[in-house]
C-alpha positions, 0 to 999 in steps of 0.5 A, a space after each residue: 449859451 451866453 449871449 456874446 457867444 450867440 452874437 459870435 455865432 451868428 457873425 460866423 454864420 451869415 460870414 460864412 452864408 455870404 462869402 464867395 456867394 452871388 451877392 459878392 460875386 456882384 459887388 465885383 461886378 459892379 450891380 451891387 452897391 457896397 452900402 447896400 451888401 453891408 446893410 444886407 449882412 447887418 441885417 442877416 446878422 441881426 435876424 440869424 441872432 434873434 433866430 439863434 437866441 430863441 433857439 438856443 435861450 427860450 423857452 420851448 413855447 417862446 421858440 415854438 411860437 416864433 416858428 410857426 410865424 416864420 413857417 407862414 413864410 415857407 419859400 415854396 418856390 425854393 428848392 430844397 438845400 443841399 450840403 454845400 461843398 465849398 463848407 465840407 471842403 474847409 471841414 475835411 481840411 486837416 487842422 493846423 497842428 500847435 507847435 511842440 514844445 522841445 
């Protein structure tokens, strides 16, 4: 996968990762700062990236060595995730159909 591709997808993920979440749900609120969500989301978007490249563009051994110093990181503390329900919302929506041409 290219790298403008990559980038692309990981702005899509943390977008989509962020959006309607606590943290926004905050800044409505006023206990977040405006500056701080957008150094959070840069911040996201740049290690989604770095995620995704070694995922999709490295070497297995390069890919292999970057998991297991993330793994020493496991959130023990955290549940485990489940299929979020606003996502499978938008992907059960029917796609707008492209105009016919007559």
């Amino acid at each position: 996968m290219n790298e403008d591709t990559v980038k692309k997808l990981a702005l899509i993920i943390a977008a989509n990762c962020t959006r309607e979440s606590v943290l926004e749900e905050n800044l409505k609120n006023g206990s977040l700062a405006q500056k701080d969500l957008d150094a959070f989301n840069k911040q996201m978007s740049d290690r989604l990236y770095t995620f995704l490249t070694y995922l999709l563009n490295k070497p297995a051994d390069e890919y292999s060595v970057m998991m297991s110093e993330l793994s020493k990181h496991f959130p023990e503390n955290w549940g485990m995730p489940d299929l979020d329900q606003s996502f499978m919302h938008v992907i059960n929506q029917p796609s707008a159909q492209p105009p016919t041409a007559h």
